[in-house]
C-alpha positions in Angstrom: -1.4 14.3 -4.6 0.6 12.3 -6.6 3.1 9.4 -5.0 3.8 5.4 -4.8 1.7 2.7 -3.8 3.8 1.7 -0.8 3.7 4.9 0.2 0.3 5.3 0.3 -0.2 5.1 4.5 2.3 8.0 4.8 1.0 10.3 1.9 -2.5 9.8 4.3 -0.9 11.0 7.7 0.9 14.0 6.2 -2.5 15.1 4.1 -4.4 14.4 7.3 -1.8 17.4 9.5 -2.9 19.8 6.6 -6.9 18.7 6.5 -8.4 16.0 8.7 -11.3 15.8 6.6 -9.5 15.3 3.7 -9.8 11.9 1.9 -7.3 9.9 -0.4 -8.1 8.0 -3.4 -5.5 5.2 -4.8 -5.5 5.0 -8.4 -2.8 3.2 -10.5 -4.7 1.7 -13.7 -4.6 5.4 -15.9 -6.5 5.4 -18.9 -4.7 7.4 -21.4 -4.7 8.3 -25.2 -2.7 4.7 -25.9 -5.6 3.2 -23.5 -5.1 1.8 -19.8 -1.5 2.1 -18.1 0.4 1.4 -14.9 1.9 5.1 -13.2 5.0 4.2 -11.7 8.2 6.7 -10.7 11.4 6.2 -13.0 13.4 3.6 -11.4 11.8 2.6 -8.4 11.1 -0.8 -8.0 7.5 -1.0 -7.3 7.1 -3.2 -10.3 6.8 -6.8 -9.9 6.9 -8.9 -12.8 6.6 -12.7 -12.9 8.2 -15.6 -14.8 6.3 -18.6 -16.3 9.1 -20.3 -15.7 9.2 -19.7 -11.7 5.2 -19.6 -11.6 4.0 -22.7 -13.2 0.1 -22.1 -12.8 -2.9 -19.4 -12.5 -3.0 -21.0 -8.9 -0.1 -20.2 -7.6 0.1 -16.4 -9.4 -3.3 -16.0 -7.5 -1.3 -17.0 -4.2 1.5 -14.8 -4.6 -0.9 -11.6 -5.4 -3.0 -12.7 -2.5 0.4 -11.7 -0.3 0.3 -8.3 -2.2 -3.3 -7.7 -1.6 -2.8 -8.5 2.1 -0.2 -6.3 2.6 -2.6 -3.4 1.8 -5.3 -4.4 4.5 -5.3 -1.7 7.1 -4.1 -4.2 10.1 -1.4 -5.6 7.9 0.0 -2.1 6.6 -0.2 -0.9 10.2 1.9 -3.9 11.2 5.0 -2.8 8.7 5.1 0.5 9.7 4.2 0.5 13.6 5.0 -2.9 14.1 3.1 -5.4 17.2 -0.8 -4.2 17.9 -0.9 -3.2 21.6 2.7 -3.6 22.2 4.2 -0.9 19.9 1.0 1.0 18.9 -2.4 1.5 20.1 -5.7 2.1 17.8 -7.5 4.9 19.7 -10.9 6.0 17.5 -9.4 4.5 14.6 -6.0 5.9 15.0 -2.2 4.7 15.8 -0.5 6.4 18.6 2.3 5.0 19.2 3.4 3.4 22.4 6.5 4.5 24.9 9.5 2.0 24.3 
């Protein structure tokens, strides 16, 4: 299965319907005959680049990839695409149902 980063959580619930057993793997650091590269779709903006000149130090880089990283974390990704824990979804046995409005 082949698809974007940030589209990683659905990718999981539609392979789930088909296999519940079936697992997911993210890989986005290819090693090909030119050596390692990024896979990204043709114009879609999943790629972030960032400026020396708006990033003045290692520490703050760090900081701003820390945000990225978090936004992967199962409770955060959850958040964006369920919204509120226990106000807009439940996790029952490890998975969202969602909640009446």
């Amino acid at each position: 299965m082949v698809g974007a980063m940030d589209d990683v959580t659905r990718l999981q619930d539609e392979m789930k319907k088909i296999n519940a057993n079936a697992e997911l793997t993210l890989a986005n650091r290819i090693r090909g005959p030119k050596g390692y590269g990024i896979w990204s779709i043709p114009d879609y903006s999943s790629v972030f680049l960032f400026s020396k000149k708006a990033v003045k130090s290692e520490c703050d880089l760090r900081t701003i990839l820390q945000y990225f990283d978090r936004t992967l974390e199962a409770d955060a990704s959850n958040f964006l695409k369920f919204g509120v824990p226990d106000k807009n979804y439940t996790l029952r046995d490890g998975k969202v149902v969602l909640n009446p409005a």
